[in-house]
Structure formats: C-alpha cells, structure tokens
PAZASE-654642 format. One line per 8 residues: number of its first residue (from 0); their letters; for each residue x, y, z of C-alpha. Coordinates in nm, 3 decimals. Layout:
// residues N
NUM) A) X:Y:Z ~ ... .
***
This chain:
// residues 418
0) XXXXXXXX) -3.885:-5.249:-5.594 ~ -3.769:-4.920:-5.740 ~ -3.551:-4.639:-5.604 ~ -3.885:-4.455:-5.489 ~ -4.084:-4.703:-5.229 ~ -3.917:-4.925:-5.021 ~ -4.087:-5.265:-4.862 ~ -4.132:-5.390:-4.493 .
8) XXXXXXXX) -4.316:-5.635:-4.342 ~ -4.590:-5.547:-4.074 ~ -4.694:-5.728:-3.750 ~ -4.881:-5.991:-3.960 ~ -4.684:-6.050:-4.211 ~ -4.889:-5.813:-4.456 ~ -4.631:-5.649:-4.652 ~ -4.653:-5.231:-4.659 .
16) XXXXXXXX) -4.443:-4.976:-4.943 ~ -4.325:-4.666:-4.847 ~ -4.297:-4.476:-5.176 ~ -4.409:-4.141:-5.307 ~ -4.733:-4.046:-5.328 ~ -4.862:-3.912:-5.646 ~ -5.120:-3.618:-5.739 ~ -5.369:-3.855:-5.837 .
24) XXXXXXXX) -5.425:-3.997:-5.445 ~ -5.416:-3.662:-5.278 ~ -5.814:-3.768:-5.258 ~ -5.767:-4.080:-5.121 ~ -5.479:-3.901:-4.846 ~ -5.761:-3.584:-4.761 ~ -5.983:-3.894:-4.668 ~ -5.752:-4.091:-4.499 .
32) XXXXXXXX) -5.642:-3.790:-4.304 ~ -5.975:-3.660:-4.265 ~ -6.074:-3.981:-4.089 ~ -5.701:-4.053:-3.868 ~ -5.782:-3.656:-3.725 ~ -6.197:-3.727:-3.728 ~ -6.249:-3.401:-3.925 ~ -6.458:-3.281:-4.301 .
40) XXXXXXXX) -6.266:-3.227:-4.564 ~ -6.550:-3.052:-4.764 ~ -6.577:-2.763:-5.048 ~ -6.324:-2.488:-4.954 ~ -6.136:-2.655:-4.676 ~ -6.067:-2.961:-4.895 ~ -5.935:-2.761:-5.168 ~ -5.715:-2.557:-4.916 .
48) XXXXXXXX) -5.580:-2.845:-4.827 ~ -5.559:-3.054:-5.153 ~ -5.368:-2.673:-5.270 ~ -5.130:-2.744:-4.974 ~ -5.036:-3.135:-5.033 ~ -4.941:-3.027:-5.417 ~ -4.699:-2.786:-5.317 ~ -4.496:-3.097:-5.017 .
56) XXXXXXXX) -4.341:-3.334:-5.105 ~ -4.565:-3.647:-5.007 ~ -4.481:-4.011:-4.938 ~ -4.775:-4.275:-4.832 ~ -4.743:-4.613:-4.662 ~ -4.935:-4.866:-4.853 ~ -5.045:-5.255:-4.798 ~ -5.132:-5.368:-5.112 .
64) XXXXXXXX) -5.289:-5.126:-5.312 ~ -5.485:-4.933:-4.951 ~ -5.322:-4.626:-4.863 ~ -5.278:-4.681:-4.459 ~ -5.036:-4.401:-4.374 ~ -4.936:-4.051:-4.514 ~ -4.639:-3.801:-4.454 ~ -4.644:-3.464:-4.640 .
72) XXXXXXXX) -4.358:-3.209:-4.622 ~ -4.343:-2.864:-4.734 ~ -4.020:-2.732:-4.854 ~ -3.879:-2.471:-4.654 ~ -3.608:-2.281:-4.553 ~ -3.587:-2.249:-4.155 ~ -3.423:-1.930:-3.999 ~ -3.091:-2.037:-3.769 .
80) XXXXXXXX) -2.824:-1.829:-3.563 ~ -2.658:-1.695:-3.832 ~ -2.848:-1.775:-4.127 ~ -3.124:-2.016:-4.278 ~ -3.134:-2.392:-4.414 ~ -3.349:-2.624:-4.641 ~ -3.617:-2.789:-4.401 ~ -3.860:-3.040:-4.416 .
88) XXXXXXXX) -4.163:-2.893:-4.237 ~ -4.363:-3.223:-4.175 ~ -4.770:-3.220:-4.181 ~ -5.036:-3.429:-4.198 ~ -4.862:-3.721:-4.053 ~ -5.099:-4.002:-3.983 ~ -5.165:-4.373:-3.952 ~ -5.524:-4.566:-4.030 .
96) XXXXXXXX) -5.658:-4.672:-3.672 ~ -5.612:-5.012:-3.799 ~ -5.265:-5.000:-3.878 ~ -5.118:-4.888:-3.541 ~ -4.798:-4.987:-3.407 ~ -4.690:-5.131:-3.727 ~ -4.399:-4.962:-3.855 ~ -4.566:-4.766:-4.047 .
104) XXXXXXXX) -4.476:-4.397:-3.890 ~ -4.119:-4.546:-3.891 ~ -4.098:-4.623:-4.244 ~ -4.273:-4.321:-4.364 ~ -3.975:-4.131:-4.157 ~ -3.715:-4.316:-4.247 ~ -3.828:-4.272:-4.665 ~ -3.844:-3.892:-4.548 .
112) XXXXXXXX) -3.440:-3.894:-4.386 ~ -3.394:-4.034:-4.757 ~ -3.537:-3.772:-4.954 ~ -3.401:-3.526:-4.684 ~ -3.022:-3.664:-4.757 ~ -3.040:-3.657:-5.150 ~ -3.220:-3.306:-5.136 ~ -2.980:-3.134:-4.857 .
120) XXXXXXXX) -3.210:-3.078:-4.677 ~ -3.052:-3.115:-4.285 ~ -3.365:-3.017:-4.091 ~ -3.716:-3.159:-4.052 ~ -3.952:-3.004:-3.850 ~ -4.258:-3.032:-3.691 ~ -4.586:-2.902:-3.477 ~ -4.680:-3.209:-3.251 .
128) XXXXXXXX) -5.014:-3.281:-3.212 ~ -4.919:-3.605:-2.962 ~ -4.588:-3.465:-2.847 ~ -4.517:-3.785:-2.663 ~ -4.464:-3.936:-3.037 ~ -4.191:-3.803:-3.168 ~ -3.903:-3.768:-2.931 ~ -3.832:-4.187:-3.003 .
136) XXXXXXXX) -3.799:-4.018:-3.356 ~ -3.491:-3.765:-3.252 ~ -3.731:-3.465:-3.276 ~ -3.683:-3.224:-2.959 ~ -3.882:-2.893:-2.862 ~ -3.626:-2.632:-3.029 ~ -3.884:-2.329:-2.943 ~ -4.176:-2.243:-2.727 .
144) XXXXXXXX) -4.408:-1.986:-2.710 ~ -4.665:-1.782:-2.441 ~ -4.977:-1.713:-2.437 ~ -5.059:-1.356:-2.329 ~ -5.430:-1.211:-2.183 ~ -5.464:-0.845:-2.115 ~ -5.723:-0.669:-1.973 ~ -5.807:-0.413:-2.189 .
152) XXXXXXXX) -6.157:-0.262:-2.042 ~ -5.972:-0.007:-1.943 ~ -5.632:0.219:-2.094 ~ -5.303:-0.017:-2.113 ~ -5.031:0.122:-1.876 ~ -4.713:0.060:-2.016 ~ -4.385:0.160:-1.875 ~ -4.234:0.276:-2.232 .
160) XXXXXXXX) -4.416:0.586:-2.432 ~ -4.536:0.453:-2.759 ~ -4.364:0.597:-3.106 ~ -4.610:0.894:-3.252 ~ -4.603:0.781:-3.551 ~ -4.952:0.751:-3.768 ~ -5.104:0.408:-3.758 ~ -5.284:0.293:-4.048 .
168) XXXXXXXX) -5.482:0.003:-4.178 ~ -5.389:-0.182:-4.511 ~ -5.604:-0.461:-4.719 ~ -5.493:-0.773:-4.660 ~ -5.396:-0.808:-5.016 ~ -5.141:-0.519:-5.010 ~ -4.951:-0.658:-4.674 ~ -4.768:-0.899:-4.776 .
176) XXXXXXXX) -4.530:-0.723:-5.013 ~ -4.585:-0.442:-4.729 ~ -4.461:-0.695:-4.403 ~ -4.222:-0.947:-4.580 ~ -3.891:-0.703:-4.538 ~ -3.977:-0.629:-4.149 ~ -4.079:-0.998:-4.146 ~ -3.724:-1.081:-4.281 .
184) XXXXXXXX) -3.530:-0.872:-4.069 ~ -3.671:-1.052:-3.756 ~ -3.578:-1.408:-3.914 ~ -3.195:-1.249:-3.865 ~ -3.266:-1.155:-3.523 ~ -3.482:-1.502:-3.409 ~ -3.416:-1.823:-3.509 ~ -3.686:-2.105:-3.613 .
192) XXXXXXXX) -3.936:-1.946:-3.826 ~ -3.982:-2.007:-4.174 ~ -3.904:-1.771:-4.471 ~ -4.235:-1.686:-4.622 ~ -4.325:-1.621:-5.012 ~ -4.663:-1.440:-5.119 ~ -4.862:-1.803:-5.108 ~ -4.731:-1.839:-4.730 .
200) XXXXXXXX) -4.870:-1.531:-4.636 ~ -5.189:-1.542:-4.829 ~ -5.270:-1.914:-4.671 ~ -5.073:-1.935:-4.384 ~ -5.100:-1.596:-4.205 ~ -5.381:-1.392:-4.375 ~ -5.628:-1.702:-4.479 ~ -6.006:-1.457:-4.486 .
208) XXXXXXXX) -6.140:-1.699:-4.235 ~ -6.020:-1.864:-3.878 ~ -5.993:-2.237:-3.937 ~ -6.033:-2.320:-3.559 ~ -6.300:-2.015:-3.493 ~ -6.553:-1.914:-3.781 ~ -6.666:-1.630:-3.506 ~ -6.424:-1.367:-3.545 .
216) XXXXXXXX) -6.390:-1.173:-3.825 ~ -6.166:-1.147:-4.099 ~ -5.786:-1.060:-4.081 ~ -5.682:-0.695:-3.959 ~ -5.352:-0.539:-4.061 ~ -5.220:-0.232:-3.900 ~ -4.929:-0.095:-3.967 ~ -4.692:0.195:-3.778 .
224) XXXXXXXX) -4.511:0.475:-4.008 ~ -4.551:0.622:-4.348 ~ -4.331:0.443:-4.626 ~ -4.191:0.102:-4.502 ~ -4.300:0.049:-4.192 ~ -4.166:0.015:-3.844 ~ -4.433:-0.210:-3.712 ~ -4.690:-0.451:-3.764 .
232) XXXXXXXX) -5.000:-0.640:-3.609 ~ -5.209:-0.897:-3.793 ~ -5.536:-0.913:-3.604 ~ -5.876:-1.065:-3.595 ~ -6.198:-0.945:-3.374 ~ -6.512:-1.068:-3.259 ~ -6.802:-0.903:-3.082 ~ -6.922:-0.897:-2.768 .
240) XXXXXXXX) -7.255:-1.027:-2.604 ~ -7.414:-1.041:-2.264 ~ -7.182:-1.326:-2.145 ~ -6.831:-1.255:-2.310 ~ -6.661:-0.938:-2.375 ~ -6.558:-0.869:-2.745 ~ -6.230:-0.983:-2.812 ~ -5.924:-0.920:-3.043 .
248) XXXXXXXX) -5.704:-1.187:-3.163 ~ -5.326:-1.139:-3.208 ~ -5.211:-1.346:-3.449 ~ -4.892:-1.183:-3.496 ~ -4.688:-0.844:-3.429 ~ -4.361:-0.752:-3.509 ~ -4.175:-0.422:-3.445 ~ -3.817:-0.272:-3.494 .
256) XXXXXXXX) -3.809:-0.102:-3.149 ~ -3.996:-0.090:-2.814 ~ -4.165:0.229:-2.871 ~ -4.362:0.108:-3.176 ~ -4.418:-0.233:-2.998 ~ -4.591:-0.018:-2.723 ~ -4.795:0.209:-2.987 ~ -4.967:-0.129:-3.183 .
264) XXXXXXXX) -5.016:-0.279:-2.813 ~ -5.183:0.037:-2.717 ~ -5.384:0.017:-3.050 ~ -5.514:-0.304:-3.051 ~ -5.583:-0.253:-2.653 ~ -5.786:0.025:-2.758 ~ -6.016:-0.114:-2.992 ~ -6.407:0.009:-2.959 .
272) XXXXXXXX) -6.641:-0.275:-2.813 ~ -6.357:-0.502:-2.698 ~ -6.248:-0.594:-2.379 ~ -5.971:-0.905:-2.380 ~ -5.688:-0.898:-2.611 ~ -5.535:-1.261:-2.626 ~ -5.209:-1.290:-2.811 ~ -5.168:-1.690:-2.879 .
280) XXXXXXXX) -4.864:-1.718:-2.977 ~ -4.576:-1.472:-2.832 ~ -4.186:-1.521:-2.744 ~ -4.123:-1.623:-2.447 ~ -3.894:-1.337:-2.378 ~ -4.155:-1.090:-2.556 ~ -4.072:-0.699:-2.406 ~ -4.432:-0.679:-2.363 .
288) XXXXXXXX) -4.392:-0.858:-2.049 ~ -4.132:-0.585:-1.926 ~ -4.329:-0.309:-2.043 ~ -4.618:-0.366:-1.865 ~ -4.688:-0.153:-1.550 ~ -4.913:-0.364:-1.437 ~ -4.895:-0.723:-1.475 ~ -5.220:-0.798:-1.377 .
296) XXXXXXXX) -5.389:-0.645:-1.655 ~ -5.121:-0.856:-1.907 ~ -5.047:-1.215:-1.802 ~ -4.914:-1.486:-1.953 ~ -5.209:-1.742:-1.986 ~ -5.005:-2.061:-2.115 ~ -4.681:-2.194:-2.201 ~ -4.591:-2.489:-2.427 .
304) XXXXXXXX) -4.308:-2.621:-2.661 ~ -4.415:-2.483:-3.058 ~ -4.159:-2.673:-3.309 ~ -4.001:-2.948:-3.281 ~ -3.670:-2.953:-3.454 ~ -3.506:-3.292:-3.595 ~ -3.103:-3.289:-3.711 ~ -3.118:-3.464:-4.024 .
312) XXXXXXXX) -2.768:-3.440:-4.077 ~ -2.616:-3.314:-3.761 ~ -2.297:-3.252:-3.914 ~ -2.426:-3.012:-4.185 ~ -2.633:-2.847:-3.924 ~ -2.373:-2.770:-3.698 ~ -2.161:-2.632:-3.931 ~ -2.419:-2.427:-4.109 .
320) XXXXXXXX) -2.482:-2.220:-3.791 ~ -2.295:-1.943:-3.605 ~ -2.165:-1.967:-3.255 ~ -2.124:-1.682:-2.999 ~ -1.818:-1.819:-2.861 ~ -1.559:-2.064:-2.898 ~ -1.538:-2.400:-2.790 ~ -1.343:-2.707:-2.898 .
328) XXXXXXXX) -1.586:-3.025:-2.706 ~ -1.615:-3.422:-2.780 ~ -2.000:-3.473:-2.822 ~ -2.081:-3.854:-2.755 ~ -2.441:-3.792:-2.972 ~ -2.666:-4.071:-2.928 ~ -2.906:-4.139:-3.236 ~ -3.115:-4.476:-3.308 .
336) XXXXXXXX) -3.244:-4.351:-3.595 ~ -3.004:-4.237:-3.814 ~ -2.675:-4.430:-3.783 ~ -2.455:-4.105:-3.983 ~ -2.524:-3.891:-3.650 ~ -2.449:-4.188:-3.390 ~ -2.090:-4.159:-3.231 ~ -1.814:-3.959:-3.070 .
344) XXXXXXXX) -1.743:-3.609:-3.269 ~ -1.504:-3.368:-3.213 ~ -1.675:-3.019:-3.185 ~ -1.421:-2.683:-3.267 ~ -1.615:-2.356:-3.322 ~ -1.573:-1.996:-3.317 ~ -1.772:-1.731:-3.387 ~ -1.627:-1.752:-3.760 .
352) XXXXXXXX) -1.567:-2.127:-3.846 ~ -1.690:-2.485:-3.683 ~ -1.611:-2.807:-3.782 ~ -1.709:-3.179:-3.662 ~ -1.517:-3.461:-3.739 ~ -1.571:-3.815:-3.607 ~ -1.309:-3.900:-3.322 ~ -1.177:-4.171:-3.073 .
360) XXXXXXXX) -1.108:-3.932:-2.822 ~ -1.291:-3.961:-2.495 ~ -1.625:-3.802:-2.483 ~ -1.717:-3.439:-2.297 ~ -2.082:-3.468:-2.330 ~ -2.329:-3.742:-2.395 ~ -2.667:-3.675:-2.525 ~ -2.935:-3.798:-2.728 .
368) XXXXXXXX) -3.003:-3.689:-3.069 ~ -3.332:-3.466:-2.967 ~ -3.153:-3.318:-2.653 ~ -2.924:-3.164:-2.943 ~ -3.187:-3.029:-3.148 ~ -3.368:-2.902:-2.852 ~ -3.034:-2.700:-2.773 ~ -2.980:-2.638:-3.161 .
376) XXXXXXXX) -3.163:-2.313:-3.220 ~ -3.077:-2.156:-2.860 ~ -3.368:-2.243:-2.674 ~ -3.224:-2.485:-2.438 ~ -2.946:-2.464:-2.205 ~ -2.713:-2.763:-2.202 ~ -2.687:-2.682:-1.840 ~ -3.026:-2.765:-1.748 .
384) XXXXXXXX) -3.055:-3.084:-1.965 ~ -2.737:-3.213:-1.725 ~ -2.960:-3.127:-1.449 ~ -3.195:-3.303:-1.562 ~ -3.052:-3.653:-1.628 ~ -3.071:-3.583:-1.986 ~ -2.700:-3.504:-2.077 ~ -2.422:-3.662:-1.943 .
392) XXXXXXXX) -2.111:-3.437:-1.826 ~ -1.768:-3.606:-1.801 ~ -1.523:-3.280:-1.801 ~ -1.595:-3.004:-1.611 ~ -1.783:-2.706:-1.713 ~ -1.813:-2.843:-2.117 ~ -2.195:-2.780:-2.081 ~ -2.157:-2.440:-1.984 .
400) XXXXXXXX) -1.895:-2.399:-2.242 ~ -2.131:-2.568:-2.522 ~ -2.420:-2.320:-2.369 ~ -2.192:-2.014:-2.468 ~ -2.125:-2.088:-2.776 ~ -2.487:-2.160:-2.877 ~ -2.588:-1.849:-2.705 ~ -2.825:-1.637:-2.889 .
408) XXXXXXXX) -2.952:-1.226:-2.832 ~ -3.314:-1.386:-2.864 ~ -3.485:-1.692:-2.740 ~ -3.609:-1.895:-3.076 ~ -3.958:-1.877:-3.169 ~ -4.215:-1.886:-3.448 ~ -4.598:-1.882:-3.479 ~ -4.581:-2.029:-3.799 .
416) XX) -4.780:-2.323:-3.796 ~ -4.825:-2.589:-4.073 .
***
C-alpha cells in the first residue's frame, strides 16, 4: 500500500483500493458510469465528458484489478459571504449495481476528505441526484433555487419601467470575456456559485447543444448597454407546433439593477413565435417575483434544494467567511465522518475577525455537521432548524444570535451545475 490508495475489506471479504485514478482508465470510468446512470457515452458526448474527467481530480474504488466505483472532482473556487474558497465540486459519483452497500461510496469519500486536507481545500460540493444519499455523508442543502413560468402570449406587465438602453445580441464566442466581470460582481453579492474561466463558460454555460433537450436551438446571448454591459440573458428557443407553444429557455440572467432586469425580461417575453418563457433555475428571492403586476402570468413552477455544501474543515471555513454581526456561541457540532470537526467549539465573530477554538465549556447549540453547512452560505436559518428538531438550543436566543451573524443581503444560489 502506497500513500495514494488505501485498502478495505467489503461485505465478503473481497478486498477493494481506493486510490487515484489515472488517464489511462477514464474509458473504463465513462463505461462504468455510463452503465451505474443507464446512459451512451458515444462520439461527442463521450469526449465532452472524457475532456471533463481530465481536468478533476479522480479517485476509483477497485476489487482486484475491476474498477467498481468512481469519484471525480473538479477544482474550484466557491463564492462565500465575504469572499471565495478552494472546493471540491464532486461529479460522477457512482457505484457498480453489484457492489452496493459495500463501503465503497464511503471509502471513495473518505480518500476525497484526504486529498481535500493536503490540498486546502475546506469545501466539497455537490448536485444530488438521490438527495437522500448524502446527508449520512455531512453534506446539507446550502442553496435552492425556483422555477419560474410566464405567460408570455401576451405583453409582460411589470411594476418597474425597464432601462432604455439598446439591447443587442453577441456570438456566443465573444460572451464570455463580455459576461465574466458582471458574472464576478454577482459572486460578491451571492454566495455559492463557482468562479468561472473561459473553458467553464464554453462547456458549462454556452455548450452549442442542450444535453437534456436536442429540440431547442442553440445558445442566445443578449446583452443590455453599449461598452460593458449592465445586463445579461443566456437563452435557448424552440418552435412552436399545433400542440405546444414555442418556448424560450432561460438558462441564466444577471443584471446590475431592476430596471435592466425588467428590460431583458421584457425581451425575452417578447420574442416572435413564442409563447412560455420558463426560467429553470432562478433565486429564490429573484425581484422578478416583485416586479410582476400580475402574478398569474409569472409563477413559480417548482422549488428544490440546488447544492449541497459539505465543511471539509469546519474550522477553516468558518473563519474564511464574513459575519454580519457579532456573536461569541459554544457550537456542540456533531460529525461521524470526520473526527477534526466533532466536538464542543467556541465560536467569537465580528464582522472583521472570527475565530474557533476547541473548548470544555458547556455547549449553546448542538447540531449535526450538514445542519451547519446548510446554514453556512446563508440559506438557512438556525431558527428554523431548532424548530425543527434538528438543532438543539440550550441558552436562550443563541440561534437567533448565530442567524444574525450569518445573515446575508442575498439568499445563496447558483445554476451552475456539474
């Protein structure tokens, strides 16, 4: 055994290794995935994703020399109240059929809190495709998102009077350099979204084709304002027939103010030979919602958790954040995973400093590991997980106190999905 796999022993006895997984099995881990999430990896989709897995960092579960299990984790750097931090964003986590309830998602996790210690990495993130998974791993729902409908056969009434500024549309190519410095700016106002380079935006968020709709067309960009813009919508269409209206996709929109919000709303509303405009993935305090004067012709369609957030290191995480207020609180953190974060810790921050030192002192708040990541970003009031039987108050008002100081202007969110 070498510093790079580690050995357990399953069910039967078979013996599995947890080590990293080199360039010359990302074939065998396409197939393996492609059969754990009964998909085709063929021709450009297979490359698209064998371009991805280079880029992670990959570690595969293996009994003898069979590759039964697979972890991939692309480096990134997560947007948090007051700043960013390294993250693991986890994908293409799976486990043979055979090999079920093994240890072998376990092991894979616990070689990734390895890699995630000796690369400083305090984060790991994820998009759940079996949420009931991975809350037994310390991951919690840090940020959700809505899905929004309107009605757009006729003129969208809005209570604000969009900016008059020109709209114009720009080659996908060009938007990137175009987008990423209004893209930044709204990773300092929101937490949980990813910083993006020029490969992020080419694959992630302008890709020429849908992955999970080969009907609509290929990726719109409009932007609002001459120079750098104020505004932007990525968008996608598809036509109508006799059965379904023609529809435009929102894949993402960000603007500076609520006047050029309400001018690309009123834009993509307006679109010839369309008459739904569904915007997957929105905040869940989007000013759209506000706006509208009539919120029958926009409603919000769905709701569900988007990442889920694991502390790492809870310690470095805590400390790497700002805080809206002060508060000086005993957290009792309870963590089965990751025996660093388990135990009483004495919480003092201010809107300039935090620490968190280990303690003996009698506890203000008991909660589980995920609870705390849940709460991390500012999505989730301490408050309500005490109403809920998930936290455990012992001195008066600490969860309110611990929901002020994790207070942020905006509700986490990203529609960055990997």
């Amino acid at each position: 055994m070498n510093a790079s796999s580690t050995q357990s022993h399953g069910r039967a006895g078979t013996s599995l290794r947890f080590r990293e997984l080199p360039p010359s099995h990302i074939d065998r881990a396409l197939d393996h995935a492609a059969l754990v999430f009964h998909e085709s990896y063929e021709d450009e989709l297979r490359e698209r994703h064998r371009r991805a897995l280079l880029r992670c960092d990959r570690f595969g579960a293996y009994e003898d020399d069979h590759l039964v299990g697979l972890l991939a984790a692309h480096r990134l750097s997560l947007s948090v109240p007051g700043g960013r931090l390294p993250c693991a964003g986890l994908t293409f986590v799976s486990v043979t059929p055979t090999h079920r309830r093994r240890g072998v998602l376990s092991g894979l996790l616990e070689r990734l809190w390895r890699h995630c210690a000796a690369s400083d990495r305090p984060l790991a993130a994820l998009w759940a495709s079996e949420t009931t998974i991975y809350g037994r791993y310390g991951f919690g729902a840090a940020t959700a998102l809505s899905s929004i409908e309107i009605d757009s056969r006729r003129p969208l009434a809005l209570r604000v009077t969009p900016d008059p500024r020109p709209l114009r549309l720009v080659a996908p190519a060009e938007a990137p350099a175009l987008l990423a410095p209004l893209h930044e700016s709204g990773l300092a106002r929101r937490a949980g979204s990813p910083a993006r380079d020029p490969h992020w935006w080419r694959t992630q968020i302008l890709p020429e084709e849908d992955e999970d709709d080969d009907e609509l067309g290929p990726p719109r960009v409009i932007v609002l304002g001459d120079g750098a813009p104020a505004g932007y919508a990525v968008y996608r269409t598809r036509g109508g027939d006799d059965d379904r209206t023609g529809l435009v996709q929102v894949d993402e929109l960000e603007a500076d103010a609520a006047p050029v919000a309400a001018a690309l709303w009123s834009y993509l509303a307006s679109i010839d030979l369309t008459g739904t405009v569904r915007a997957w993935g929105r905040p869940a305090d989007d000013p759209l919602l506000l706006m509208a004067a009539d919120r029958d012709q926009v409603r919000v369609t769905a709701q569900s958790p988007a990442l889920w957030l694991r502390l790492v290191d809870v310690r470095a995480a805590l400390t790497a954040r700002s805080w809206a207020a002060s508060a000086d609180l005993v957290l009792d953190v309870r963590d089965a995973r990751i025996a660093a974060n388990h135990g009483r810790f004495r919480l003092v921050a201010s809107p300039g400093r935090c620490t968190y030192e280990a303690t003996a002192d009698p506890a203000d708040l008991t909660l589980d590991v995920r609870d705390l990541a849940a709460c991390y970003l500012g999505g989730t009031p301490v408050t309500q997980l005490v109403r809920a039987g998930l936290a455990a108050e012992h001195a008066p008002d600490a969860a309110a106190a611990f929901d002020a100081a994790l207070r942020t202007e905006y509700l986490p969110f990203t529609s960055d999905e990997f």
